[in-house]
gemmi code that builds the backbone of each chain (N, CA, C; Angstrom):
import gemmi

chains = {
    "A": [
        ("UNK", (23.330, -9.556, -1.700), (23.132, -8.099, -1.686), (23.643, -7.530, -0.359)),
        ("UNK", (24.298, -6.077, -0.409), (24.708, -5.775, 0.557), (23.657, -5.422, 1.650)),
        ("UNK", (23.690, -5.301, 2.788), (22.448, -4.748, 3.806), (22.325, -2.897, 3.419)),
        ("UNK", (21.652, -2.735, 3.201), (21.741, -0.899, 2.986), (21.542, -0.764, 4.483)),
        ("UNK", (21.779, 0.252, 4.175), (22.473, 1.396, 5.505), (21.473, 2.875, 6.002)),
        ("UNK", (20.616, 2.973, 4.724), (19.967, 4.455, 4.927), (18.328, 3.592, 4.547)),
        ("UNK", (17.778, 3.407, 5.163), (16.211, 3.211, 5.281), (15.773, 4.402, 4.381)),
        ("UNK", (14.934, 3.846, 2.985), (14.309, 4.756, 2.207), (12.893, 5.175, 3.125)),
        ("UNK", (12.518, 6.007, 3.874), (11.514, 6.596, 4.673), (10.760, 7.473, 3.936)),
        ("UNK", (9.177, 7.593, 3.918), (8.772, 8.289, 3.212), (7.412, 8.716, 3.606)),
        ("UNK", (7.311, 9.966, 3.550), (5.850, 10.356, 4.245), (5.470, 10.941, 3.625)),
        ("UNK", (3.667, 9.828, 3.432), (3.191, 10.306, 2.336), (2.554, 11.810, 2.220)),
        ("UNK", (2.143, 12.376, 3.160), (1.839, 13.398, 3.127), (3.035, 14.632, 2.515)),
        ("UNK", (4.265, 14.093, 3.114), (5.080, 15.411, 2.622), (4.916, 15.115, 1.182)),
        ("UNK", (5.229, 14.005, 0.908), (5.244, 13.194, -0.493), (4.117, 14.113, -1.622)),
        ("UNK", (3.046, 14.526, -1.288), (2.000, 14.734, -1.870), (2.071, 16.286, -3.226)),
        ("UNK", (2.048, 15.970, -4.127), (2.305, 17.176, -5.025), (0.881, 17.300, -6.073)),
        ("UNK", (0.349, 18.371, -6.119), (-1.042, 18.729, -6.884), (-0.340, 19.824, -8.143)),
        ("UNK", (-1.226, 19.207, -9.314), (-0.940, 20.289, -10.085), (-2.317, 20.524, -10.794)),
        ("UNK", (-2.109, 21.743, -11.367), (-3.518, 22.709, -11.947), (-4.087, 21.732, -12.998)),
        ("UNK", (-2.846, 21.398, -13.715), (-3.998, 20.674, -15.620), (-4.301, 19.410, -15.083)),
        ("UNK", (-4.153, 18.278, -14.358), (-4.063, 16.992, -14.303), (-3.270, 16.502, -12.981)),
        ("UNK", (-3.851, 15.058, -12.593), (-3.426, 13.998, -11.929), (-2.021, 14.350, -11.637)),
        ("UNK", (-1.778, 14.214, -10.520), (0.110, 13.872, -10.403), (-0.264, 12.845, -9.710)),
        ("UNK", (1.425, 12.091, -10.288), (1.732, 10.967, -9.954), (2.736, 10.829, -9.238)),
        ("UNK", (3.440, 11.098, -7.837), (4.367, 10.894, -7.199), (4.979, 9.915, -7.075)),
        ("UNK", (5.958, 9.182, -7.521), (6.827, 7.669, -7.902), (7.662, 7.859, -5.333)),
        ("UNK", (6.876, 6.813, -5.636), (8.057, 6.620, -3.963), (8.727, 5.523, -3.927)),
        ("UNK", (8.842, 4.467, -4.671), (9.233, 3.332, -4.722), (9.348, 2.662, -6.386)),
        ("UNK", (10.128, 2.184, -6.873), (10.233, 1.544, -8.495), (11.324, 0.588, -8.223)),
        ("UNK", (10.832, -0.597, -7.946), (11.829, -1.793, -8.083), (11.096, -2.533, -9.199)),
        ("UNK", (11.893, -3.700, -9.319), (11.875, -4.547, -10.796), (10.510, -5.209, -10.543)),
        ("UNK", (10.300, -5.379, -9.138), (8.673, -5.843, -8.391), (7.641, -5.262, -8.168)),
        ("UNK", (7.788, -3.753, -8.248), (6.411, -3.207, -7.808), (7.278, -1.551, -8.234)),
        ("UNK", (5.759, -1.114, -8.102), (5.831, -0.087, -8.262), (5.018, 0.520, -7.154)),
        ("UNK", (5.304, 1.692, -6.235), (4.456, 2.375, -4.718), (4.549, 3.860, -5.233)),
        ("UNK", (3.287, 4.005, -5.308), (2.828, 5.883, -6.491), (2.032, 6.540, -5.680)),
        ("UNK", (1.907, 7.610, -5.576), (0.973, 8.268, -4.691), (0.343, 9.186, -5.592)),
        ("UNK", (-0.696, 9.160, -5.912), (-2.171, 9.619, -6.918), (-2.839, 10.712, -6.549)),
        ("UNK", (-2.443, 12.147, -6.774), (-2.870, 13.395, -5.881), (-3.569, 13.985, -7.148)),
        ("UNK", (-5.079, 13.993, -6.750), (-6.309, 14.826, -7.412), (-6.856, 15.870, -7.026)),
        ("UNK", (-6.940, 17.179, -7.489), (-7.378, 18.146, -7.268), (-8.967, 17.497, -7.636)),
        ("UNK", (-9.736, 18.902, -6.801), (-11.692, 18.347, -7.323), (-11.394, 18.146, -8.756)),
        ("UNK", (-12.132, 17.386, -9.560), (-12.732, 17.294, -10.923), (-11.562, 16.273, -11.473)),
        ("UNK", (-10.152, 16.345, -10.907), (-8.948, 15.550, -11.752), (-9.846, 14.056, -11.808)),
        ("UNK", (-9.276, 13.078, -12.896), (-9.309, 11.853, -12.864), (-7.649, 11.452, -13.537)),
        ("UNK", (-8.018, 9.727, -12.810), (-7.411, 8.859, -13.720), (-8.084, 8.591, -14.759)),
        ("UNK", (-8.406, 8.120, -15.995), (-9.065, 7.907, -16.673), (-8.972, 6.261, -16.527)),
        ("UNK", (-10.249, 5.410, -17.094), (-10.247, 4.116, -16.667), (-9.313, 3.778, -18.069)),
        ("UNK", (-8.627, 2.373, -17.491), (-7.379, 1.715, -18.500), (-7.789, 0.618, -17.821)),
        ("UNK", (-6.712, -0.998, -18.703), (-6.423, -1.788, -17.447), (-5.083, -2.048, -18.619)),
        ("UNK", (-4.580, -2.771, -17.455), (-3.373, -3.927, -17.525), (-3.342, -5.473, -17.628)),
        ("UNK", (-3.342, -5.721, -19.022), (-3.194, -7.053, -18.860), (-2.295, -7.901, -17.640)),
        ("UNK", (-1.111, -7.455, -17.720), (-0.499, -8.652, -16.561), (-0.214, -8.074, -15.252)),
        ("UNK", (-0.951, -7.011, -14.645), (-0.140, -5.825, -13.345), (-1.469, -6.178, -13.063)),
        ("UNK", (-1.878, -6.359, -11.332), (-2.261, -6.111, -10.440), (-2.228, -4.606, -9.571)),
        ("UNK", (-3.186, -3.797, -9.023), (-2.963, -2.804, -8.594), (-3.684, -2.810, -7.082)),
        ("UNK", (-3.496, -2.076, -5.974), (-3.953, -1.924, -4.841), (-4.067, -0.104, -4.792)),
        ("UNK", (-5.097, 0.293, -4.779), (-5.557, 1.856, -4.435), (-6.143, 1.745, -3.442)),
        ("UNK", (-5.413, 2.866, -1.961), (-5.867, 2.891, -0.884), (-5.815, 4.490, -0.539)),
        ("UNK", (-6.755, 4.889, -0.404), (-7.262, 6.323, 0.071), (-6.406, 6.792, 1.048)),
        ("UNK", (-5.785, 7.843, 1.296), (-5.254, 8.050, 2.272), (-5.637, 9.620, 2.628)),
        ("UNK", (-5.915, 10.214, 1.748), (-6.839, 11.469, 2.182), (-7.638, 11.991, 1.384)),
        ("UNK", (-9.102, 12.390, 2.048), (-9.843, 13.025, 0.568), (-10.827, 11.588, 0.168)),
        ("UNK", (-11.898, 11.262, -0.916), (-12.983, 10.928, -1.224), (-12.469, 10.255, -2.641)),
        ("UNK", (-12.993, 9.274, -2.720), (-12.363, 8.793, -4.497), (-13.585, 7.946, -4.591)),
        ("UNK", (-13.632, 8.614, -6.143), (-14.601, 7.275, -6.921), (-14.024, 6.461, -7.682)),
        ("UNK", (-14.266, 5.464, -7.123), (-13.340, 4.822, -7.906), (-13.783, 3.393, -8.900)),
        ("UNK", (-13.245, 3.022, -10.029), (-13.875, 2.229, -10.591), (-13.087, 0.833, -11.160)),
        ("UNK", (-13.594, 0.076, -10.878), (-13.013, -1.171, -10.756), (-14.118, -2.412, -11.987)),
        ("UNK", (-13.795, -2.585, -13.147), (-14.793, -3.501, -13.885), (-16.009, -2.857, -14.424)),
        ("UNK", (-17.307, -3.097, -13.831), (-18.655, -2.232, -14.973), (-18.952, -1.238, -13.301)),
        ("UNK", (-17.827, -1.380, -12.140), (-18.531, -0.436, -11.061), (-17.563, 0.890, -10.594)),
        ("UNK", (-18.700, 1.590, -10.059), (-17.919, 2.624, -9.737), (-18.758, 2.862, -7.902)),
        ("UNK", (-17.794, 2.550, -7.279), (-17.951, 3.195, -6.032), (-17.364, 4.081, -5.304)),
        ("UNK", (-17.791, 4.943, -4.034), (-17.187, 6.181, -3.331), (-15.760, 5.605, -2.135)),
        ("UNK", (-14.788, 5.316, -2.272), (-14.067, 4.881, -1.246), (-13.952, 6.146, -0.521)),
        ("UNK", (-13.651, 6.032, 0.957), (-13.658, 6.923, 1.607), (-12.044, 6.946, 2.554)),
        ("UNK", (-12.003, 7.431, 3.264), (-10.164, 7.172, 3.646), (-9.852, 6.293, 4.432)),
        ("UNK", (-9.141, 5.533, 4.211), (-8.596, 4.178, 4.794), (-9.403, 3.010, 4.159)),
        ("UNK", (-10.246, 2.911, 3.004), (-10.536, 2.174, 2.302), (-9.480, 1.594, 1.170)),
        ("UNK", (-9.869, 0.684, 0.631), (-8.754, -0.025, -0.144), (-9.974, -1.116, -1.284)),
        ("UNK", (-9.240, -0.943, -2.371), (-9.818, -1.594, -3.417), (-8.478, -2.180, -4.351)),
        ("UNK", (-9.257, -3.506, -5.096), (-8.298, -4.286, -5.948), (-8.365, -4.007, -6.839)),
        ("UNK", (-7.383, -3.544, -7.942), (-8.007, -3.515, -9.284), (-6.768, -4.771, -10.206)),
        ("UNK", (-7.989, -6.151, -10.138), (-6.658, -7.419, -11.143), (-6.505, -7.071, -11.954)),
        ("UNK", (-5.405, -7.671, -12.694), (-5.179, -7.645, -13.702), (-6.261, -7.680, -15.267)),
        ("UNK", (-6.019, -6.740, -16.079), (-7.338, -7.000, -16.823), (-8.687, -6.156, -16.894)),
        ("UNK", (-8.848, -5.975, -15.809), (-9.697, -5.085, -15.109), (-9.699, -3.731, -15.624)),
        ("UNK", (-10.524, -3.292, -16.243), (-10.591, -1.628, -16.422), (-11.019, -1.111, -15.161)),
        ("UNK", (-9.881, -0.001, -14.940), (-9.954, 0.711, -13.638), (-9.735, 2.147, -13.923)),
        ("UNK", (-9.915, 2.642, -12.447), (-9.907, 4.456, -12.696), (-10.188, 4.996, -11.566)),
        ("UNK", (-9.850, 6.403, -11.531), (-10.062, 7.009, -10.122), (-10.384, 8.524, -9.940)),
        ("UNK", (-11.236, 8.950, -9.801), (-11.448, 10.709, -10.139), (-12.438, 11.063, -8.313)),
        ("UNK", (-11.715, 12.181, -8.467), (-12.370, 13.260, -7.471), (-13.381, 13.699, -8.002)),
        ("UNK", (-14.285, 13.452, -7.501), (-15.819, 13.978, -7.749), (-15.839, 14.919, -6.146)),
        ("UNK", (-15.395, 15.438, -5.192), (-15.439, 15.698, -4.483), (-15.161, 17.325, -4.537)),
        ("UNK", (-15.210, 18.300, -3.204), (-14.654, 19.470, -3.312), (-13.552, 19.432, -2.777)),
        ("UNK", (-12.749, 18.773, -2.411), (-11.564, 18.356, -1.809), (-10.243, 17.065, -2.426)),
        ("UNK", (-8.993, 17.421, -1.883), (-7.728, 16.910, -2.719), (-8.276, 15.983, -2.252)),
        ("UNK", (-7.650, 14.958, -3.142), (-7.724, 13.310, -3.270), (-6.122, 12.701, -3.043)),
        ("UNK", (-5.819, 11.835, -2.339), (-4.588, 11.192, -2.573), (-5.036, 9.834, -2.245)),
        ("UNK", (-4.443, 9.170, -3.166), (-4.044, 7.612, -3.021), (-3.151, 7.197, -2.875)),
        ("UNK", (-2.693, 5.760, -2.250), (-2.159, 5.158, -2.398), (-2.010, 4.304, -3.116)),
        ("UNK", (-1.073, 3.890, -4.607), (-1.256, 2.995, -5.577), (-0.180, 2.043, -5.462)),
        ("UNK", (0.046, 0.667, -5.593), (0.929, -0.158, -5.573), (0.258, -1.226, -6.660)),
        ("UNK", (1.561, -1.237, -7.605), (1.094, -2.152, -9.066), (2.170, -2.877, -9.062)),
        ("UNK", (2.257, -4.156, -8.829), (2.877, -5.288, -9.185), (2.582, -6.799, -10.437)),
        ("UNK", (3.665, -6.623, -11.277), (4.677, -6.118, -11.480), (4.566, -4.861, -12.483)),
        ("UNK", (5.341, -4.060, -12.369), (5.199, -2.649, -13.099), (5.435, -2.931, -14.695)),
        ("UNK", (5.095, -2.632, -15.086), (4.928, -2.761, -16.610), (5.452, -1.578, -17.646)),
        ("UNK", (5.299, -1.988, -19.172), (6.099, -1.475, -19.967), (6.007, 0.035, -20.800)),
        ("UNK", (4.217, -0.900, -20.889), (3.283, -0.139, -22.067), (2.853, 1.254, -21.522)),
    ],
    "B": [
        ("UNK", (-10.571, -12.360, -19.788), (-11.168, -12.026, -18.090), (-12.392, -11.029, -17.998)),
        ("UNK", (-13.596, -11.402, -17.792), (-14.854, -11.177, -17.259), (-14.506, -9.735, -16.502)),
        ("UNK", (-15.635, -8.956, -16.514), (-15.582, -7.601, -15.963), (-16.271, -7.830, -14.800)),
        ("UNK", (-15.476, -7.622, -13.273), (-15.695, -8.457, -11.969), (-17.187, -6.739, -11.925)),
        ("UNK", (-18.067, -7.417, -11.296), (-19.377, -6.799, -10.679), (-19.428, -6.372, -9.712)),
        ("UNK", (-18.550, -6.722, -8.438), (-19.016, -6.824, -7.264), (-17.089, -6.194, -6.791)),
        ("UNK", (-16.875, -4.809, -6.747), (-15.521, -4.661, -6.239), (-15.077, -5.045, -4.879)),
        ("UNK", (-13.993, -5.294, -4.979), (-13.938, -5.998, -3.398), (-13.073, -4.728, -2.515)),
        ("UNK", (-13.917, -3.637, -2.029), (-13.523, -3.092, -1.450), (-13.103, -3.361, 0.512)),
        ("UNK", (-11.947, -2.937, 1.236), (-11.489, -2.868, 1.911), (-11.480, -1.952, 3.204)),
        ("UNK", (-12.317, -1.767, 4.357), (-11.913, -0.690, 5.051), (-10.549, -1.160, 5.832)),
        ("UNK", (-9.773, -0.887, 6.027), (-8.758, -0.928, 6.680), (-8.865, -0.805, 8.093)),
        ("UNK", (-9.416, -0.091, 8.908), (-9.893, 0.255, 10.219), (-11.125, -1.109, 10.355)),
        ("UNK", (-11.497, -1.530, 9.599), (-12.840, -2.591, 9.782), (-12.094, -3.742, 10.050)),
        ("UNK", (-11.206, -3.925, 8.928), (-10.421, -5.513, 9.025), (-9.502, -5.692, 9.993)),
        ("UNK", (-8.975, -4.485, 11.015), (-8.132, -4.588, 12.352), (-8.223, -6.043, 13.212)),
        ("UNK", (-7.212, -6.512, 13.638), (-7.862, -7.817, 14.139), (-6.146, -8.058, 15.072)),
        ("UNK", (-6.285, -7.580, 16.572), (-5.584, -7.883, 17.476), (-5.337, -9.248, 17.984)),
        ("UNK", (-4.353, -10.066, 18.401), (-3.928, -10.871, 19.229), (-2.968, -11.181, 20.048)),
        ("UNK", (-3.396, -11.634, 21.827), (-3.199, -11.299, 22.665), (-1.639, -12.314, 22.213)),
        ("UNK", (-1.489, -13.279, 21.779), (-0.069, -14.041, 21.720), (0.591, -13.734, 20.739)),
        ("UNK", (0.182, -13.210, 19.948), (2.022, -12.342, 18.608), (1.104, -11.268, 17.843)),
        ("UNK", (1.524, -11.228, 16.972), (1.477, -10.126, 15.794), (0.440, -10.971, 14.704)),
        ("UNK", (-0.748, -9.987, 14.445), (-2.175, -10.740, 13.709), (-1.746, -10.412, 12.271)),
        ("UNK", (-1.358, -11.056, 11.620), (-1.560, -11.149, 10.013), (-3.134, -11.240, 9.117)),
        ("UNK", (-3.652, -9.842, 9.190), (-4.909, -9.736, 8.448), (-4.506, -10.014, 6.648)),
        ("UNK", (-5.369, -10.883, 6.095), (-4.846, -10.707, 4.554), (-5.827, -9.962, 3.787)),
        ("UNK", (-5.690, -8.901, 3.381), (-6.750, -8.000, 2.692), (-6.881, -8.684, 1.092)),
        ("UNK", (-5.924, -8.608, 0.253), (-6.079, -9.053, -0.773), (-4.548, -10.012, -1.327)),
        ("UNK", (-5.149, -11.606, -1.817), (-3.918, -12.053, -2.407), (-4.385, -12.474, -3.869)),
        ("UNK", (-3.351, -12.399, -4.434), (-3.308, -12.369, -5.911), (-2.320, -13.364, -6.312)),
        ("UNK", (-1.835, -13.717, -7.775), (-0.518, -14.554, -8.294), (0.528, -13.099, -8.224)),
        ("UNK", (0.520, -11.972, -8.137), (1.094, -10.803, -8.425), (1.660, -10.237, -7.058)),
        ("UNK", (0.888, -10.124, -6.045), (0.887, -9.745, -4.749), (0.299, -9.996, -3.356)),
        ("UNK", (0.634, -9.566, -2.123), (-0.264, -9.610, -1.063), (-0.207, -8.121, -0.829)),
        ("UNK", (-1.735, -8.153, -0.171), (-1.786, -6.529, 0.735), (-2.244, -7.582, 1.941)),
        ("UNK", (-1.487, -7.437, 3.306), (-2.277, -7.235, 4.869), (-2.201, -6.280, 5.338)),
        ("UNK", (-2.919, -6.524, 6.633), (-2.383, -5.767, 7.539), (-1.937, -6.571, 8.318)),
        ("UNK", (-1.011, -5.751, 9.199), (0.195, -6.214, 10.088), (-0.466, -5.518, 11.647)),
        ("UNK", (-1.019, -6.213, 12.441), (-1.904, -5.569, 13.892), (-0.695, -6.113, 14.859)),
        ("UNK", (0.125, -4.941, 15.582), (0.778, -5.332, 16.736), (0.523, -4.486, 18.249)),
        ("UNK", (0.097, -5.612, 18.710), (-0.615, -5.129, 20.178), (1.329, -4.262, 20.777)),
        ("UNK", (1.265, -3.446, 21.772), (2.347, -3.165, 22.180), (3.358, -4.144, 22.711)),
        ("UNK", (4.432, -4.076, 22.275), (5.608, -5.162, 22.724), (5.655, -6.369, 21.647)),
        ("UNK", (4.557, -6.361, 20.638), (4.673, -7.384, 19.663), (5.775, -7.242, 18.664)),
        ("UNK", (5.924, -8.279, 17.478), (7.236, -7.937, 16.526), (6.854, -9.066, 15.767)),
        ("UNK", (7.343, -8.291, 14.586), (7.333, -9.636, 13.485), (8.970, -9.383, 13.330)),
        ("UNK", (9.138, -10.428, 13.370), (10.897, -10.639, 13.763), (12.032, -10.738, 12.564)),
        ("UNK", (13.147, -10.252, 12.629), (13.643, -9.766, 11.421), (13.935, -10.814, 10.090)),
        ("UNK", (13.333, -11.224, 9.064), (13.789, -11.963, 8.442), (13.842, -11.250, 6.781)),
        ("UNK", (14.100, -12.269, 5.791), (13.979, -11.804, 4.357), (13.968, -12.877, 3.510)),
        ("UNK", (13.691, -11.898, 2.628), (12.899, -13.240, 1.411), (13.877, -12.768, -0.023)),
        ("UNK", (14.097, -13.687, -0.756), (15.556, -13.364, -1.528), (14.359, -12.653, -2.904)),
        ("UNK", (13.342, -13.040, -3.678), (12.618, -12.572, -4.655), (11.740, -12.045, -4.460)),
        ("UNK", (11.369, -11.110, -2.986), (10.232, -10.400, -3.103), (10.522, -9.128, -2.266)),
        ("UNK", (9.913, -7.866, -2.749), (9.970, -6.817, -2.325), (8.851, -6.082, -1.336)),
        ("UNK", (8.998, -5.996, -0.522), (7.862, -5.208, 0.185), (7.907, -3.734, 0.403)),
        ("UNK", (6.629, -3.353, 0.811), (6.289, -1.554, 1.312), (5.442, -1.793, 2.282)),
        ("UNK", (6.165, -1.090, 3.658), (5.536, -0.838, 4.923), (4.645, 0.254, 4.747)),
        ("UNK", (3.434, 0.277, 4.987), (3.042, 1.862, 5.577), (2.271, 1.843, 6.634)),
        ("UNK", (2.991, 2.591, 7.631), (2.399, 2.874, 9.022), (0.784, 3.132, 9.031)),
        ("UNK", (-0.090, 2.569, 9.082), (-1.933, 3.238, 8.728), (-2.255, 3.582, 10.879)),
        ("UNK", (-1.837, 3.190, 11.197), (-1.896, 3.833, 13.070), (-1.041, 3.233, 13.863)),
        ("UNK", (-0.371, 4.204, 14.665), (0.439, 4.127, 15.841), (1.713, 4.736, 15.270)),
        ("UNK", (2.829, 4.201, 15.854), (3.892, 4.115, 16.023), (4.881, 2.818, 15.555)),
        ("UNK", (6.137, 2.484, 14.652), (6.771, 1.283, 14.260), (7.722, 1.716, 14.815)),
        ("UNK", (8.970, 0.673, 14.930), (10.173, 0.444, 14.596), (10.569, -0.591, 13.533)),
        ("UNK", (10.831, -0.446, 13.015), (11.266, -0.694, 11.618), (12.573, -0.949, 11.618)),
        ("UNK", (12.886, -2.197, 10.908), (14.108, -2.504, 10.505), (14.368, -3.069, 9.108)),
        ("UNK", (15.319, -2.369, 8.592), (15.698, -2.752, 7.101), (17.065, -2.956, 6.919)),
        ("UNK", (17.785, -4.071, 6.732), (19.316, -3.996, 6.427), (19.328, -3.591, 7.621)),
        ("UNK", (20.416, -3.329, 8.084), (21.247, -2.846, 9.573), (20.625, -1.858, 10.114)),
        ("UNK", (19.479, -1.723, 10.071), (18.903, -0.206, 10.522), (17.521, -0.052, 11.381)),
        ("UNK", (17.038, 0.412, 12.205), (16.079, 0.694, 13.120), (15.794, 2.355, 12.929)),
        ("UNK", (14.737, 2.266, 12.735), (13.935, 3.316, 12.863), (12.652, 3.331, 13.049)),
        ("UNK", (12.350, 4.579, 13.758), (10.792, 4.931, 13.821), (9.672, 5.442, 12.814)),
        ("UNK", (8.912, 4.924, 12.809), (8.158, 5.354, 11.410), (6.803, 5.772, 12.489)),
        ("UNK", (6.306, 6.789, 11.509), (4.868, 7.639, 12.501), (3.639, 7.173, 11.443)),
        ("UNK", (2.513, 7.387, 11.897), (1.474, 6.977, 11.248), (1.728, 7.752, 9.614)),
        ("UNK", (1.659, 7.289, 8.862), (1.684, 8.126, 6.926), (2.803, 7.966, 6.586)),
        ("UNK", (3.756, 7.692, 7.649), (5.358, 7.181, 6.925), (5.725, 5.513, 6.713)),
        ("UNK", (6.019, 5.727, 5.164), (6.368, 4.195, 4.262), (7.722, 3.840, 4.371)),
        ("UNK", (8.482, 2.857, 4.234), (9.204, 2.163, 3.989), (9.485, 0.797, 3.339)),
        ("UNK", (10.530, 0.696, 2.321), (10.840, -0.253, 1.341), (11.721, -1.370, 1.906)),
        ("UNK", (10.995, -2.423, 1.807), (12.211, -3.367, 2.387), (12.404, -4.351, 1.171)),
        ("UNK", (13.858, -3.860, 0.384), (13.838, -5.031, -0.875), (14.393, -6.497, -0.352)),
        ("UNK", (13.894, -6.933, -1.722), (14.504, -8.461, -1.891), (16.020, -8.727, -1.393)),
        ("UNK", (15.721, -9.840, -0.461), (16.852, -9.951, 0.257), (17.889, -9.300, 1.491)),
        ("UNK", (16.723, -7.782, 1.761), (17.422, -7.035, 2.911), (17.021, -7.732, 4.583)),
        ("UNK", (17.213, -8.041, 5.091), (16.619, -8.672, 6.753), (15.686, -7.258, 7.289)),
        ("UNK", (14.744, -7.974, 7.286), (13.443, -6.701, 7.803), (12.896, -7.018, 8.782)),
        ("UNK", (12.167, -6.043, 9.648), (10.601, -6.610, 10.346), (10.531, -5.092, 10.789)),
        ("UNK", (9.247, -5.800, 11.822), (8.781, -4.497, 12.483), (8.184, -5.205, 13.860)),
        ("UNK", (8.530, -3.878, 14.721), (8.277, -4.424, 16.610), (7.770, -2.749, 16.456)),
        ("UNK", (6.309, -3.134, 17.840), (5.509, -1.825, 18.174), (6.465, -1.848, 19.571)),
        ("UNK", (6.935, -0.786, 19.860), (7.632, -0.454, 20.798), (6.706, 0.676, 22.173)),
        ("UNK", (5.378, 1.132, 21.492), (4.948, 1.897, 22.127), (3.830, 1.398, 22.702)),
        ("UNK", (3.190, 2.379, 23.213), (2.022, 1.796, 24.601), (0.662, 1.896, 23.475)),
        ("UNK", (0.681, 2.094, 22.731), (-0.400, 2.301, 21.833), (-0.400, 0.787, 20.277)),
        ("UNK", (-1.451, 0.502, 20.133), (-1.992, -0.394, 19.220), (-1.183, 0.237, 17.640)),
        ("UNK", (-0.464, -0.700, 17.126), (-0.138, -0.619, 16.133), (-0.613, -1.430, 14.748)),
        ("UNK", (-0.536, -0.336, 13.333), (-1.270, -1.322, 12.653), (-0.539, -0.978, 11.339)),
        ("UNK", (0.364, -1.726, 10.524), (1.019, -1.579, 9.388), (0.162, -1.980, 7.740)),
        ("UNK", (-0.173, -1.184, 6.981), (-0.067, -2.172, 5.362), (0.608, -2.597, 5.100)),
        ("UNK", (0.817, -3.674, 4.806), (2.352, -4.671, 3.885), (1.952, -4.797, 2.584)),
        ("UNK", (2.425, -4.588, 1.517), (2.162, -5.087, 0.142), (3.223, -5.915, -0.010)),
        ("UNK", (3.678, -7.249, -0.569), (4.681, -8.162, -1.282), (4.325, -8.151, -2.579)),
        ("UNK", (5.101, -8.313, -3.225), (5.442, -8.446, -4.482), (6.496, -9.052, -5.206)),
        ("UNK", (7.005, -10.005, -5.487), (5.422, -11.281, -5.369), (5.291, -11.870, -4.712)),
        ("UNK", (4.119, -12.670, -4.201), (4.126, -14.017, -3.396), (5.519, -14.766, -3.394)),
        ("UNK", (5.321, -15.572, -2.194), (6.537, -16.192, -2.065), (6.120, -17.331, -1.525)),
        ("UNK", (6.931, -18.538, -1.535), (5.995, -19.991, -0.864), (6.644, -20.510, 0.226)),
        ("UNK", (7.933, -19.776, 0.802), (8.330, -20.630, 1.937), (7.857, -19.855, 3.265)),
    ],
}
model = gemmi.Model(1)
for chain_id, residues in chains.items():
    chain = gemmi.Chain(chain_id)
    for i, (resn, *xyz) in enumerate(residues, 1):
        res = gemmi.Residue()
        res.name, res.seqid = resn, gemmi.SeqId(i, " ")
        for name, pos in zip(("N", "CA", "C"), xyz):
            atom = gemmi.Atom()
            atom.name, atom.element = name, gemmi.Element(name[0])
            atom.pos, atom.b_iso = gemmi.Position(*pos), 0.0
            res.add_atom(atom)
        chain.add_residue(res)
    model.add_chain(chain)
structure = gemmi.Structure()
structure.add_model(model)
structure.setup_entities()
């Protein structure tokens, strides 16, 4: 592979986009290995809980309050917290808060379904 | 797969872990899918430029100041700014500044050498 030349740089904050009906999902990264998403919740938005059979996920708070739920639990991460959600795992993430939510999501390997 | 009870949540600021002879490799979470650390570089430290031909990583600055290298390139990254270093580009990162530096790394996937 050639060496690239332009460093993909990305700040998550500029990165960050909210919309009125639902969750946005900001894509910053999509290789054949992972996927790097940034998860911006207005108060009341959720993810709704799902899982993934074969994807691994990492959600890390980066501004704002998340509940977040990982298996039969649901706890408050707060910013600069970080939670696993394996493979399999029913997971999810909603602002219960009065304030935007952003995460950091990284799911390896990205999947189909 | 069993619905895990007990989430294994992460503070990021908790798991910090400096050392006075190189660059501290904290491992937050490893999986068959991925790693998350953190990357703690006291000032003047470096994880030195190398690459891995099947795995992709994402830097994100969580405090201080980086220099960053991807493919032929150096740059500064500020605390909330990410960067992609794919499979097979020559990467690392050196804290260049007078202040404690502390990176997330996600891989995707593990790699064994």
């Amino acid at each position: 592979m050639d060496r690239i030349r332009v460093m993909d740089v990305r700040s998550l904050r500029d990165a960050r986009r909210f919309a009125a009906d639902k969750m946005a999902k900001v894509g910053l990264y999509a290789t054949e290995r992972l996927w790097c998403d940034l998860y911006c919740l207005e108060p009341g938005q959720a993810q709704e809980v799902h899982s993934h059979a074969g994807s691994d996920k990492v959600y890390v708070v980066v501004g704002g309050r998340a509940l977040m739920t990982v298996g039969g639990e649901e706890r408050e991460l707060l910013e600069g917290e970080a939670a696993l959600a394996p493979a399999g795992q029913p997971h999810g993430v909603r602002n219960g808060s009065e304030e935007r939510l952003t995460v950091l999501v990284v799911t390896a390997p990205p999947f189909t379904s």
